[in-house]
N, C-alpha and C positions, 0 to 999 in steps of 0.2 A: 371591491375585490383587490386584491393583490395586483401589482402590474411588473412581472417580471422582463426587464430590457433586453434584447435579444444580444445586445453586443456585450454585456456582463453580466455576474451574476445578483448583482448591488436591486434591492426592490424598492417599489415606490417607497415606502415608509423607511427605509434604510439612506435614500439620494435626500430626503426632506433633513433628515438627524443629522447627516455626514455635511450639506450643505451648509448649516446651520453651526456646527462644533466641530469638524472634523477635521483634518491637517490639512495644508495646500492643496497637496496631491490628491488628496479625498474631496474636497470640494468644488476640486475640477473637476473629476471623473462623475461628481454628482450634477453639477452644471450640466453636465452633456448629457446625462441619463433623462435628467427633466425636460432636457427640449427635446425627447424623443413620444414624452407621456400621450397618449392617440384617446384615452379614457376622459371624457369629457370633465367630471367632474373632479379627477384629477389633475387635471389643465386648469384648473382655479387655483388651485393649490399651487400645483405649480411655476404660475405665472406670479404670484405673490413673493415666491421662494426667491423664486427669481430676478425680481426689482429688489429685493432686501439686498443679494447679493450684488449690485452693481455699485455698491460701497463698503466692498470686501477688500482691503486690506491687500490682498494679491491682486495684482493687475491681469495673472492667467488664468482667476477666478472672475474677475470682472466681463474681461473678453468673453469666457464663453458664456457668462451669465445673457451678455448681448445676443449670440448667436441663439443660444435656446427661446432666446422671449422671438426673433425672430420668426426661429420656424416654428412656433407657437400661435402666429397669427393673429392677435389681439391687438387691435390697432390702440388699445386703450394703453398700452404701454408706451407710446410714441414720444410723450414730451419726458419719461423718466432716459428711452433713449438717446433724444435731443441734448440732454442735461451731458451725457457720454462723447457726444462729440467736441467738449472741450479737454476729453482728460487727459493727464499727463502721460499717457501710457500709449506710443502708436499704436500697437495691438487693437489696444479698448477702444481707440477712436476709428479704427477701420472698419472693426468689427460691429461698435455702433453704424455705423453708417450702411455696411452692407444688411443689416438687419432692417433698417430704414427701408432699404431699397427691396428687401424679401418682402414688408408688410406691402410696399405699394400704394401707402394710402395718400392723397391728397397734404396732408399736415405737415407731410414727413417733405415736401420738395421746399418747400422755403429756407427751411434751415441749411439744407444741403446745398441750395443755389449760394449762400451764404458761402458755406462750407470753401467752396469752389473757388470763390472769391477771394480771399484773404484766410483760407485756415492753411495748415502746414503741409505742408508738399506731400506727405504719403497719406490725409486727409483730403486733398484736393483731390491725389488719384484716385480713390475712391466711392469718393460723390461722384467723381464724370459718369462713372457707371450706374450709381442706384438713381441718380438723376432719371438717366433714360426709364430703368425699369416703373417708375413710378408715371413718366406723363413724356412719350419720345419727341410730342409735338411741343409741349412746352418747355420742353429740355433743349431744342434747338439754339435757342440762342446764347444760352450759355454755353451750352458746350461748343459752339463756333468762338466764343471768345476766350474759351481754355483752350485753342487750338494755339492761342500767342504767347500759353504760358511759358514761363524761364525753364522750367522743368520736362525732362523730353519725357519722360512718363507719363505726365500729365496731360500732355500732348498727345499721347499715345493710345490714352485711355481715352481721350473723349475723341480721338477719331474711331476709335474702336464702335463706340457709341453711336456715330455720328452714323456711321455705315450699317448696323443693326437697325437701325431706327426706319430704312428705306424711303428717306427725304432725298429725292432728287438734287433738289437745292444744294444738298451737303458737297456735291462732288467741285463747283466749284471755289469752295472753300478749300476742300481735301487737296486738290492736285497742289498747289504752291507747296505742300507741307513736302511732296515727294523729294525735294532738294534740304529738306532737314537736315544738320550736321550729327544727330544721331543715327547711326543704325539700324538700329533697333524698333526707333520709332518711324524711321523710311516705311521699313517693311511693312508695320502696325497699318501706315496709312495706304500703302499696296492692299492690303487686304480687305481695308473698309470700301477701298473703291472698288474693289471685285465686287463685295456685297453690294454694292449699288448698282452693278453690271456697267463699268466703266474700267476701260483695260491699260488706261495713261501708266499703271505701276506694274503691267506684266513682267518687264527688265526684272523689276528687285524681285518679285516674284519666282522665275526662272531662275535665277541667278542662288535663291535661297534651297534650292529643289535638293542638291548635295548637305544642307545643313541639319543635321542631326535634331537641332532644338526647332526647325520650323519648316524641315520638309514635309509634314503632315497638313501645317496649315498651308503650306503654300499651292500642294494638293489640291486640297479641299476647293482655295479659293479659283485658283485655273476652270477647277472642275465648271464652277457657279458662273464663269463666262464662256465657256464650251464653244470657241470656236473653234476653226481648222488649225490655225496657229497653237492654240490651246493643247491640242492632241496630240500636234506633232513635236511642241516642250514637253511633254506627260509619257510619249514615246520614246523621245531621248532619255529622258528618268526612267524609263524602264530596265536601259542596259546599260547603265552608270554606277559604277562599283560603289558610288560616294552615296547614292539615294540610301538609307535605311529601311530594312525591309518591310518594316508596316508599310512603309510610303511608298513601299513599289506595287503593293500589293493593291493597296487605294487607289494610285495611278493608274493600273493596270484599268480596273474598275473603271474609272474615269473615262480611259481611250474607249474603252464599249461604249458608255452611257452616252459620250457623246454624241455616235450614233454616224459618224462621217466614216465612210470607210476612208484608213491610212493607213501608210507601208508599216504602221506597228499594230495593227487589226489582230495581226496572227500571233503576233508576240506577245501582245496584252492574254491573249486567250492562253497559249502557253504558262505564264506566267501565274495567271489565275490556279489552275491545273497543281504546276509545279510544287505552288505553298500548300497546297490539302495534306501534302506529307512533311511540311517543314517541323523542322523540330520542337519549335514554342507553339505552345496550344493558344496563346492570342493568334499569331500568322495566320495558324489552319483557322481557326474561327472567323478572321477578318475575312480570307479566302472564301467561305462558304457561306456569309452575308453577302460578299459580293456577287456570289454565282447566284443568289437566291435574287437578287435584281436585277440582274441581267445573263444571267447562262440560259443555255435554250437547250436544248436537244446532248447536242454536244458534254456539256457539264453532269447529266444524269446518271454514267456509268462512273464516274471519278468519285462522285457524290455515296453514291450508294457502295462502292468501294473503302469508299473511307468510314462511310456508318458503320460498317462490317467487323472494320480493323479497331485493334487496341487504342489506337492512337485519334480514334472515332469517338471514342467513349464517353467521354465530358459533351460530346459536340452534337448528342446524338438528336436532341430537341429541335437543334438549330437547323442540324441537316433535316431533317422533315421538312422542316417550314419550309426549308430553301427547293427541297423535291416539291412541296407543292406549289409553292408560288412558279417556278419554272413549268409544272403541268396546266395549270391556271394558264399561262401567258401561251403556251402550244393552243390548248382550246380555243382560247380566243383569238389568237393566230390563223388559226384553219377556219373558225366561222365568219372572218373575215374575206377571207378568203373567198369562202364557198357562195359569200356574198356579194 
């Protein structure tokens, strides 16, 4: 059958032509249509198309020739994308590798432990991460010895790893890195020590809450240690002109889930409240995933006020789900109760 791509109007027999003969820009836009192919026996085809192309001439042909055999899932392409992570082209070598790390397969961690080793710094950053995705136990000790590499990115990435992977062990590796003379990569390893529920980086954590590029993770990460301290940093972010408003709005979230009542209890709920009428439809949407995991009673009249309104409209799915999962948690609230 025909396999029309949802994101263009280009059809399977049209991405195989265009691949094969067709100008840069055509054979990139074909690259990406083929690693979308879901038609099995088109997936042969197109996995073929697609190892031809990884000796295309354009290096933004090659790249995403990588990516599509990736999310193509055929582990039988693994040493053609092995072959990719020596290419001249960063792109093609990153993109090999994170394709490595989407198949997951066993073949694909050697070359990358390599990789890590002695390949070029936005190749090393790279493997820290598919390393893990492929095997996190075995990935352990490389990535504890990319933690010494020269390069703070690299650094950055495999504590990222490190803390994903939920090895205990890692943290006390991780804390030394907290005195890093990056950054960037300070903060990286605050966060992986969150994910391992160790609070040595809450400082840079905190301290990040006003920054636009990483108040969301810094968020997030508090949230995953949720202590009292936790709530009452996530509180002060709540009425801090510098937070960004997604990140007050997740914050807000946070001081509820926590679950401690604090003198920002009422604010946080406010707040929640507040964004159902904010002007960007992400805000109100954040707002009304958050009420739908933690509003009770409270959140119900706001909710269905907003389902009502214009400005409801997109959201209208979401509000549902959020009214029933809040009637869900009353019922079972009360039969607790009565118990």
């Amino acid at each position: 059958m025909s396999f029309l791509f949802p994101s263009s109007t280009i059809t399977f027999d049209a991405a195989l032509r265009d691949l094969a003969q067709g100008s840069p820009k055509a054979r990139i836009a074909a690259a990406q249509a083929l690693g979308d192919v879901e038609d099995p026996a088109e997936q042969r085809q197109a996995i073929d198309a697609l190892c031809r192309a990884l000796d295309d001439d354009a290096a933004e042909v090659r790249a995403e020739a990588c990516a599509g055999l990736g999310a193509l899932g055929d582990p039988q392409v693994i040493a053609a994308l092995v072959k990719r992570l020596d290419d001249g082209s960063p792109g093609v070598r990153q993109n090999a590798a994170i394709a490595l790390g989407t198949l997951a397969h066993a073949d694909g961690f050697a070359p990358l432990a390599q990789a890590l080793l002695d390949g070029p710094a936005d190749l090393r950053f790279q493997a820290a991460t598919s390393l893990a995705e492929i095997d996190p136990a075995r990935a352990y000790l490389p990535l504890v010895a990319a933690l010494g590499d020269r390069d703070p990115q690299v650094v950055a990435a495999a504590a990222l790893s490190l803390g994903a992977s939920g090895d205990a062990r890692a943290v006390a590796q991780l804390v030394p890195q907290l005195d890093h003379a990056d950054a960037a990569t300070r903060f990286d390893v605050a966060y992986a020590l969150a994910e391992l529920g160790c609070p040595r980086g809450r400082d840079v954590l905190v301290a990040a809450l006003g920054d636009v590029d990483r108040a969301w993770d810094s968020v997030t990460a508090l949230a995953r240690l949720a202590t009292a301290d936790d709530a009452e940093a996530l509180g002060r972010a709540l009425i801090s002109e510098h937070t960004p408003p997604e990140a007050t709005v997740l914050a807000a979230g946070a001081v509820l889930k926590i679950g401690q009542r604090s003198a920002h209890h009422d604010a946080a709920r406010r707040v929640l409240l507040a964004a159902l009428t904010a002007r960007k439809t992400y805000v109100r949407g954040l707002a009304v995933e958050q009420l739908g995991d933690i509003g009770e009673a409270w959140a119900v009249a706001p909710l269905e006020k907003l389902g009502r309104s214009g400005k409801g409209a997109e959201l209208r799915d979401a509000i549902g789900a959020a009214l029933r999962a809040i009637a869900q948690r009353t019922t079972t609230a009360a039969a607790n109760g009565a118990s």
